[in-house]
C-alpha positions in Angstrom: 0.0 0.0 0.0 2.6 2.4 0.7 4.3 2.2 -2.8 1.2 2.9 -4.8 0.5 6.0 -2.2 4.5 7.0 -2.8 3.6 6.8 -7.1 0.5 8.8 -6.4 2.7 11.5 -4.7 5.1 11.9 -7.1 2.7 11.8 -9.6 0.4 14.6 -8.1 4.0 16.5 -7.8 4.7 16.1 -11.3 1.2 17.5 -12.2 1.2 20.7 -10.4 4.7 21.3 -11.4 3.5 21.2 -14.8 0.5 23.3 -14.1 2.4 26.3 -13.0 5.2 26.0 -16.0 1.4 26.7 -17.8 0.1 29.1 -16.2 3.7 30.8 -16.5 4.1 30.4 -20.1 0.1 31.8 -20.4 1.1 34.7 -18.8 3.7 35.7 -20.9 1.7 34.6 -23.9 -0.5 36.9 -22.8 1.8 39.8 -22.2 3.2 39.2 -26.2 -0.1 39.1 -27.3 -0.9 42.4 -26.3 2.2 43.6 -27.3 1.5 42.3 -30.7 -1.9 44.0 -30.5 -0.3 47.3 -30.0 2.1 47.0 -32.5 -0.7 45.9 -34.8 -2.9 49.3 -34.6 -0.1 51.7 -34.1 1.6 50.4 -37.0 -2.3 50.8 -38.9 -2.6 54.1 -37.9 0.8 55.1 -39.4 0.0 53.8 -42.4 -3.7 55.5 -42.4 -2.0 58.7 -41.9 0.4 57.8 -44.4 -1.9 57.2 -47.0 -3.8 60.2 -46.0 -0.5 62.3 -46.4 0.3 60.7 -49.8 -2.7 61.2 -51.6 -2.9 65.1 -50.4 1.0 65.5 -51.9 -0.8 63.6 -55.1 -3.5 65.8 -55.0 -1.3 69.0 -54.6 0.7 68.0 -57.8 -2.1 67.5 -59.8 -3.5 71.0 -58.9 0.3 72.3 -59.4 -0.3 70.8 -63.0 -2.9 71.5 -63.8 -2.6 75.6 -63.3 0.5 75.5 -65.4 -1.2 73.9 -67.5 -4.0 77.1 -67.7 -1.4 79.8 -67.7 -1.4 80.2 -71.5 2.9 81.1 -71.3 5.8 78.9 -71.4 8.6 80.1 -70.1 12.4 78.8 -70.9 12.5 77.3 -67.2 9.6 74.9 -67.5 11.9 71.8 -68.7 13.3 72.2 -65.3 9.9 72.5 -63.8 8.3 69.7 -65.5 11.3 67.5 -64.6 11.1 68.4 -61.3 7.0 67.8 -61.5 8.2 63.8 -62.4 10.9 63.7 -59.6 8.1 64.7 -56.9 5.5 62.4 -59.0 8.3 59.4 -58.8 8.8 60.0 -55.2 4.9 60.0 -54.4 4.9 56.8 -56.5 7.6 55.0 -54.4 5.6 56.2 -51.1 2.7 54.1 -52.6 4.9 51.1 -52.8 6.3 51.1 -49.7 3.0 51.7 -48.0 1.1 48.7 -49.8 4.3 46.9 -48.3 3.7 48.1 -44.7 0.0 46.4 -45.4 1.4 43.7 -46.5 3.5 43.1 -43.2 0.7 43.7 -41.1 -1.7 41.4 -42.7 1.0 39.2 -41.7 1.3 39.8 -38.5 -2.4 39.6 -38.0 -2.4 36.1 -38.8 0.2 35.3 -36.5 -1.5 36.8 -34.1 -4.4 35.0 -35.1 -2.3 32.0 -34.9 -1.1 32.4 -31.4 -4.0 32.9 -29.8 -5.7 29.4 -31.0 -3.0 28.0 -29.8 -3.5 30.2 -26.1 -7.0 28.5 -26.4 -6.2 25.0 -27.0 -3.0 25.5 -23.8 -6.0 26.7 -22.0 -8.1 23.5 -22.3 -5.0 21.7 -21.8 -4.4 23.1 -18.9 -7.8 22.7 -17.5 -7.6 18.9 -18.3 -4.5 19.0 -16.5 -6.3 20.5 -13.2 -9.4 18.3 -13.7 -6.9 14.8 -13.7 -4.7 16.5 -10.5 -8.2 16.7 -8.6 -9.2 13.2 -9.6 -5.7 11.8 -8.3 -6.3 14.0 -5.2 -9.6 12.6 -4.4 -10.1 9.2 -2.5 -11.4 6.5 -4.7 -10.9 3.2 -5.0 -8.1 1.2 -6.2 -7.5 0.9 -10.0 -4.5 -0.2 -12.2 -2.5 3.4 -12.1 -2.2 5.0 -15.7 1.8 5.2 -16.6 3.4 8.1 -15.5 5.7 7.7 -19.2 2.7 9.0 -21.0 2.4 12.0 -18.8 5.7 12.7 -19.5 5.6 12.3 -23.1 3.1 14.5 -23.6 4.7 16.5 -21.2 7.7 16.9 -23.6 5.6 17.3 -26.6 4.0 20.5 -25.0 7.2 22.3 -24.3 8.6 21.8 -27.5 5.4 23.1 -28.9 6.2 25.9 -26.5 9.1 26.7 -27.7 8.1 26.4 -31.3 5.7 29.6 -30.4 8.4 31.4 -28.8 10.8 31.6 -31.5 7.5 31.8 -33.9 7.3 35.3 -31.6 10.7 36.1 -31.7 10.4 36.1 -35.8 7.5 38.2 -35.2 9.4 40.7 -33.2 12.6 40.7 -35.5 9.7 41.3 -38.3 7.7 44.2 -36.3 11.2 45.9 -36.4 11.9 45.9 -39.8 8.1 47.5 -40.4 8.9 50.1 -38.2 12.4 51.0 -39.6 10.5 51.4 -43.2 7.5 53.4 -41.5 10.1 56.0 -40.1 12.1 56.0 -43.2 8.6 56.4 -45.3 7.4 59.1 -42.3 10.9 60.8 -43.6 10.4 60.5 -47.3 6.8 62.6 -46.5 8.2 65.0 -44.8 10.6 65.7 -47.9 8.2 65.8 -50.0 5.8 68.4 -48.0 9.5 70.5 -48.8 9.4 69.9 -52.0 5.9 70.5 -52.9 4.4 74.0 -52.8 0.9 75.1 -52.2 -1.3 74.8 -55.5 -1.9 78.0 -55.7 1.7 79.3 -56.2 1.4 78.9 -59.6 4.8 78.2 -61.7 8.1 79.1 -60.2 9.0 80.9 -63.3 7.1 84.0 -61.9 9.0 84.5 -58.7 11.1 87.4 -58.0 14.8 86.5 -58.4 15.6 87.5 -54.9 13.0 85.0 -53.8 14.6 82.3 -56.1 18.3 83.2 -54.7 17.8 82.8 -51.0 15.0 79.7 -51.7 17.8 77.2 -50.7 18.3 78.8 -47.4 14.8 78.7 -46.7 14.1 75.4 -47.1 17.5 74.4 -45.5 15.8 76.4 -42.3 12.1 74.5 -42.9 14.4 70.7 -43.0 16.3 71.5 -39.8 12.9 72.9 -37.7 11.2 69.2 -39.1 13.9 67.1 -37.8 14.1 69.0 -34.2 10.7 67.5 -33.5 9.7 63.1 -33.3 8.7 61.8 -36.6 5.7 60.1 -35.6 4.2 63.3 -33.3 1.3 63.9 -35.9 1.5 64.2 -39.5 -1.4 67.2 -39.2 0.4 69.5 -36.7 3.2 69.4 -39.5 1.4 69.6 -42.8 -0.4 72.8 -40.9 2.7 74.4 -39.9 4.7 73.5 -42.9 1.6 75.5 -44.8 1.2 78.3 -42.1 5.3 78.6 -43.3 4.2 80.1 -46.5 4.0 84.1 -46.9 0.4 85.6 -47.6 -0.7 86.2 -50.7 -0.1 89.9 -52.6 -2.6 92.3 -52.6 -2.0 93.3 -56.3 -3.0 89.6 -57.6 -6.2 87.8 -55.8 -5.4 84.5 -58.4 -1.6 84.3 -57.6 1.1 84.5 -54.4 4.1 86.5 -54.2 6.9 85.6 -52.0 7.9 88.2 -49.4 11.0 87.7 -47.3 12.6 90.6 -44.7 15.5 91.7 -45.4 18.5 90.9 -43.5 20.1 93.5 -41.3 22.4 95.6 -42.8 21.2 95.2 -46.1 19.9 98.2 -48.5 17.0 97.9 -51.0 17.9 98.1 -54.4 21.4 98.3 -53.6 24.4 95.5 -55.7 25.8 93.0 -53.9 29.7 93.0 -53.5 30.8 91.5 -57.0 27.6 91.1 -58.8 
């Protein structure tokens, strides 16, 4: 009598060791999953905004086009113009590709998430099974032919290697969760270029600019490129697409259809007056 009672022991021991390597591993199954899950929308809202911030560049080009296309003049500088139109058409193109990518990835990591939690579900009824058989073992009842502890074992075994399966199944998941976000902020940086290189539609054609305007242009948008970068990439596309427009001077008095650039002049400097060696 005492041998079967010593079996039973070990065997009860053996159970709830196993049931709390469960209810471990659940928990941090449950912690990944709702890391994953956060991951998952903020990496959908990124590429909402994204796509919300491409089409308005697309929009703004089209609109850019189409008003040189109604100004009736052609001046010698519109090769330069119109190749510049297909560099910023190119660039909004590529933005495209890289967002249908970013879907792409998180479709993906949808379904492993999917994945992971059937597989939380069917640990879960595992684990309850487990429970149920350690409360049948603790109960009294009356003598039977002992099942083999080797099965237990075995299916034991089988469940951690499953286990550990999952894990490194997660750790692909993280490595791939990575590599979306190192293409989200380079595609958050490529946007923020373009809303540089894009003006307002109704600037009309840079051919009509002052040639002051023109000279010191560079330095201007040098100034807008470093006040981006000061700021995160991901604090809100909006807030920066309204500044980057409030950036812009107002529009001349003298022509309701058109804008004319004004910039202060810097101190020390004289209207109308030559530069040294022009």
């Amino acid at each position: 009598m005492n041998q079967p009672e010593c079996e039973r022991e070990r065997e009860v021991a053996l159970l709830r060791r196993s049931v709390e390597e469960k209810e471990r591993a659940r928990a941090a199954s449950d912690i990944l999953c709702r890391s994953l899950a956060d991951e998952t929308h903020q990496l959908r809202r990124t590429l909402a905004a994204t796509a919300h911030m491409c089409q308005h560049l697309a929009k703004c080009l089209d609109e850019r086009q189409r008003a040189q296309g109604d100004a009736g003049e052609r001046s010698p500088e519109q090769p330069k113009c119109a190749g510049g139109d297909a560099s910023v058409h190119a660039v909004v193109e590529k933005l495209r590709e890289e967002n249908r990518l970013l879907k792409q990835k998180v479709t993906h990591v949808e379904d492993l998430n999917a994945k992971w939690q059937r597989y939380d579900a069917s640990r879960d009824e595992y684990v309850r099974g487990l429970h149920a058989q350690l409360q049948g073992l603790q109960a009294p009842h009356e003598p039977e032919t002992p099942s083999p502890p080797e099965l237990m074992r075995k299916e034991i075994s089988r469940l951690n290697r499953q286990l550990e399966e999952k894990i490194n199944d997660c750790a692909e998941v993280k490595q791939e969760l990575a590599a979306a976000r190192r293409v989200r902020d380079a595609a958050l940086e490529r946007v923020q270029m373009l809303e540089q290189q894009v003006p307002p539609p109704g600037l009309g054609s840079p051919a009509v600019r002052s040639p002051r305007v023109g000279q010191s242009e560079p330095r201007f948008s040098r100034t807008r490129m470093t006040s981006h970068q000061r700021g995160p990439i991901g604090s809100g596309l909006k807030a920066g697409l309204r500044s980057w427009r409030n950036s812009w001077p107002p529009c001349s008095p003298g022509r309701p259809g058109g804008r004319t650039l004004e910039r202060q002049a810097p101190a020390g400097f004289t209207p109308g007056a030559k530069r040294p060696g022009a």
